[in-house]
N, C-alpha and C positions, 0 to 999 in steps of 0.2 A: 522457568517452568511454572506453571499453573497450579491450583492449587488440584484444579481436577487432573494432572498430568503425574503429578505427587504421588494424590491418593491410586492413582494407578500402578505407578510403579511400586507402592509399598503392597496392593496386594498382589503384583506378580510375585515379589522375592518372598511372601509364603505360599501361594498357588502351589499346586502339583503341576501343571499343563506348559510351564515357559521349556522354550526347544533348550534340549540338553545338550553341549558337545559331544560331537560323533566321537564312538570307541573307537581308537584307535587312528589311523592316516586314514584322511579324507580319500578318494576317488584323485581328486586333481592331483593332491600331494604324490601318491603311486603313480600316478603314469609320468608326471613332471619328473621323477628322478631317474637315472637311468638304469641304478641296479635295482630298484624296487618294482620298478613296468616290467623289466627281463622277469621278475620273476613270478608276477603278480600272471604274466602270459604262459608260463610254466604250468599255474595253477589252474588255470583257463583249462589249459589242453589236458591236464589230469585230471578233470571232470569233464572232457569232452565238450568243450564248452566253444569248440572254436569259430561258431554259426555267431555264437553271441562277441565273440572278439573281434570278426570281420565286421558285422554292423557297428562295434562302438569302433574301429577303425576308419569305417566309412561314412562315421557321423549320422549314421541310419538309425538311430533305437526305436523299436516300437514302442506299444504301451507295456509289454510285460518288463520287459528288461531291466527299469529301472528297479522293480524286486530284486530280479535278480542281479544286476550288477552289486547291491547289498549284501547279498548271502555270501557274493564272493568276498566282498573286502573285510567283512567282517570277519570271516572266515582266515584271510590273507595275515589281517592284522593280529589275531589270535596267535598261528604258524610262527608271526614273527616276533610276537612278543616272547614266546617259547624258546624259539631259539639264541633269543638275544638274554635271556632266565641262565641259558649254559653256557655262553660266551662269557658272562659275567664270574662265573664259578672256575672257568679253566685261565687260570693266573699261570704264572711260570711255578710259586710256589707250590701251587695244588697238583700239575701236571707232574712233579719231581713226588708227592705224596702216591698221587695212582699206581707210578711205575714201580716205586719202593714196593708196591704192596702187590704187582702184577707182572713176576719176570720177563712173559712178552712182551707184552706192554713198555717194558723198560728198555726191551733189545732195540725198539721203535725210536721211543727218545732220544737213545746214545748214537741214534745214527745222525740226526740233524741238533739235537739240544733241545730244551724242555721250550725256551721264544721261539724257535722255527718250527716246534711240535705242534703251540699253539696256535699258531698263526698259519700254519696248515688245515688244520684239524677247523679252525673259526671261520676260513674260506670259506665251504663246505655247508657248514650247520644249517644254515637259510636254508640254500640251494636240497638238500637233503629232508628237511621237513615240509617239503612240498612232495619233492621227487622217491621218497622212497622213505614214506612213515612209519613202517615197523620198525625199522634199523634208528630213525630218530625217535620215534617212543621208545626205544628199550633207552636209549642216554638219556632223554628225559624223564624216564619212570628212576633211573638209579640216582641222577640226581637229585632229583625232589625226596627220593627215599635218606641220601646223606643228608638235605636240609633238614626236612622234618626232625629226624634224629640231634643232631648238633641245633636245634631250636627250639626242643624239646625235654627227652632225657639226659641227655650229653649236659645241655643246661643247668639241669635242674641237679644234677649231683656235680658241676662245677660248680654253684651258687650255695649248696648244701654243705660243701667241704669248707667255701669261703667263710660262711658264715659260722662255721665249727672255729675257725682258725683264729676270725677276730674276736668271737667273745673267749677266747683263750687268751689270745695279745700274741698269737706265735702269727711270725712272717709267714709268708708261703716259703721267702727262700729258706726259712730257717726246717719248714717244714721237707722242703726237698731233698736237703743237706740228709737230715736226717734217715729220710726215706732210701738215699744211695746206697747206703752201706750194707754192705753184703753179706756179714758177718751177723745170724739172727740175735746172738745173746746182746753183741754191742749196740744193735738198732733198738733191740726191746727197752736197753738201759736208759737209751738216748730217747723215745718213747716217753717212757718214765718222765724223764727230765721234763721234757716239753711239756706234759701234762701239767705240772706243777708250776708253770714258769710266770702265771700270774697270781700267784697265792702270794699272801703278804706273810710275816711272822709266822701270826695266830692258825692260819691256814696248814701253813708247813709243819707247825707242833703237831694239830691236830690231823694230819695225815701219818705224817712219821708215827704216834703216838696207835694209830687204826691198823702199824703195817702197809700200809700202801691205801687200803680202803678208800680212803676218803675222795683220790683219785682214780679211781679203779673204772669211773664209768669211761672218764673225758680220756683213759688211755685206751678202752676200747675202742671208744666211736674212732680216735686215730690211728687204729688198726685196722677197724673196717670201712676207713675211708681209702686208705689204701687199696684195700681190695674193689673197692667200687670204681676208683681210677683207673685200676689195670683193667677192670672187664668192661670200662669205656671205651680203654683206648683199643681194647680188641675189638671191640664192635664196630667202632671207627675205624678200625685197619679192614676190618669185614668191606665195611660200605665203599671205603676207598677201594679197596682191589675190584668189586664188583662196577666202579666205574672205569677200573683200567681196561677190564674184561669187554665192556660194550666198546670202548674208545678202540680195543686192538681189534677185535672185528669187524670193527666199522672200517676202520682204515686199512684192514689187510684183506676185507671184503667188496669195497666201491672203491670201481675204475678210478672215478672221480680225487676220492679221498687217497689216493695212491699217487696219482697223477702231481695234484697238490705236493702232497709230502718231496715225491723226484723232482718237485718244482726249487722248494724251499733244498731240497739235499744240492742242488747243482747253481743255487743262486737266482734262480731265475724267478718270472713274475709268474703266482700262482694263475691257475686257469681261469679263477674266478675274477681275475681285476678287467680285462679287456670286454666289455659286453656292450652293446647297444640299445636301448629299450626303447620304448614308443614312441618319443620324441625323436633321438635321433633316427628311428626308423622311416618313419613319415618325412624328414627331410631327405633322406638317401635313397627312398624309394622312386621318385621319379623327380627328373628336375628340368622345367620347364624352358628354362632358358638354355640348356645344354640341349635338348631335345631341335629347341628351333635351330641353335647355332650350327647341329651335325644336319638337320636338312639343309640349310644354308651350302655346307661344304658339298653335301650329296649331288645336289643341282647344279653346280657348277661343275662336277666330275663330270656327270652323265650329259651335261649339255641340255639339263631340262628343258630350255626356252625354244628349243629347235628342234625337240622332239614332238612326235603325232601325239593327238589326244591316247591312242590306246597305248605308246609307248609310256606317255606319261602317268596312268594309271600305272602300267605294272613297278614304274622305278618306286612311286607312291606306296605301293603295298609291299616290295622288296625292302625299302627303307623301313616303312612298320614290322616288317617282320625281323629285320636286326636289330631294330629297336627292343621290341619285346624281349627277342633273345639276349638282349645286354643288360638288361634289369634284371631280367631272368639269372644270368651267371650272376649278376653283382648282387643280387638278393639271397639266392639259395646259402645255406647254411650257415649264415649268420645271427640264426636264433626266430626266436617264436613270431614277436611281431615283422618282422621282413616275410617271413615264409605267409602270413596272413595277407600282408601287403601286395605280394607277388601278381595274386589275379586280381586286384582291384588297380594297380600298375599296367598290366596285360588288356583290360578291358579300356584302362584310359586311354593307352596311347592308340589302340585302334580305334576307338571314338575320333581322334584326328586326323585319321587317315582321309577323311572327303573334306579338311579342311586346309590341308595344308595347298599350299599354291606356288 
């Protein structure tokens, strides 16, 4: 490299202007995978978008689209970063937390187990933050509300108690031990104790000597670290039940999330595993070599070669029309991109209708 190739490169890596990595999955990356194009065409048809799905289907874009084809993925990639934010938080131990704290909730759990609960419930989560955004903004406003908290306050008076404890020299277990007992005079005494427990001699004369004084403060604050604990762990039990509360209605509210769960209760593969997305659409959609092989068959049935020209037009347009109709049954309801593909399928094979021979 050059010296002038150098000095260039060294003011691109301070430049503002060098192309930044796209947010999120690229364009190619989404439609190359096949549950990411299922859903990214979800997304398409939830904004009515499906004008713009059938041109990037038909390799048509005009000038606007490449705008928009952005808005969508960026938008796409957002969706799935969110979802993938609460897949991370529903663990088996956190799902066993929500239900503790949300009897319905928990009648849900005990029917399949807290790993079949998840793993129903994480089917879904994608599929759902396209499909039906209030019901996943309510699970992702409560999550982000339990984060905030446990990354916050919940924090900051677990780090406050820690730091009471080590400049005392009391363990936490020795602190828990304490805190068990249920007996208030015997805790206070054991209190007491702990208070003192890194005084040396001089320390303990001179506290004995004050009556207690001398430690009177460090056995407060260990009193009202207690009480900061428990009104943690209720506020955490708040946050948690308030996620059991969206998770029960979510699942005892969408077909979907229901469907999954009697997938996961009876053993079977949730609804979401089997899909098709762009790729494989585009090859299922019409296949060329099958198309010629069944005219092949047709004309020897019909005796094409010994039919009149107008017999042989109508076997020609009879073929295309059960053609159509066979992509047509093999396409319909097998999801977004097929149903897009259907009349660009329908318009192709009768484009071969005057060429077949």
């Amino acid at each position: 490299m050059g010296i002038l190739d150098s000095f260039r490169k060294s003011k691109e890596k301070k430049g503002e202007h060098t192309t930044p990595p796209p947010q999120g999955h690229t364009l190619a990356q989404i439609l190359q995978d096949k549950n990411k194009s299922h859903l990214f065409g979800k997304l398409l048809m939830q904004g009515e978008k499906e004008d713009l799905a059938q041109r990037l289907a038909e390799g048509k874009l005009n000038e606007n689209d490449i705008a928009l084809l952005e808005i969508e993925r960026l938008a796409f990639s957002e969706k799935l970063a969110q979802a993938e934010k609460v897949e991370k938080l529903l663990t088996k131990e956190n799902i066993i937390d929500f239900a503790r704290n949300h009897p319905e909730f928990e009648k849900i759990v005990n029917l399949v187990g807290p790993e079949k609960a998840v793993k129903a419930i994480q089917s879904q989560l994608k599929d759902i933050s396209i499909t039906d955004e209030g019901r996943f903004f309510g699970i992702l406003g409560a999550v982000e509300t339990l984060e905030n908290y446990k990354n916050g306050e919940y924090k900051e008076i677990n780090d406050k108690v820690e730091k009471l404890l080590k400049d005392n020299k009391i363990t936490s277990q020795e602190y828990l031990t304490v805190l068990a007992i249920e007996n208030p005079l015997e805790k206070e005494k054991a209190l007491k104790k702990l208070a003192t427990k890194s005084y040396g001699t001089y320390d303990k004369i001179c506290n004995f000597l004050s009556g207690g004084e001398f430690s009177r403060y460090t056995f407060e604050d260990l009193q009202n670290s207690e009480t900061s604990l428990e009104e943690s762990i209720a506020q955490l039990n708040a946050h948690q039940k308030d996620i059991g509360e969206v998770l029960f209605y979510s699942i005892s509210g969408h077909d979907n999330m229901r469907n999954a769960l009697f997938s996961e209760l009876v053993n079977e593969k949730t609804p979401e595993e089997p899909k098709s997305g762009f790729k494989e659409a585009k090859k299922e959609a019409f296949n060329e070599d099958e198309f010629e092989k069944e005219w092949k068959k047709e004309k020897e049935y019909v005796g094409y070669d010994g039919l009149s020209d107008a017999e042989k037009e109508r076997a020609k347009q009879t073929f295309v029309d059960n053609a159509q109709m066979h992509y047509l049954e093999k396409n319909t309801g097998k999801g977004f991109w097929h149903e897009i593909l259907v009349t660009i399928t329908e318009a192709l094979i009768n484009s071969k209708r005057d060429k077949l021979k």
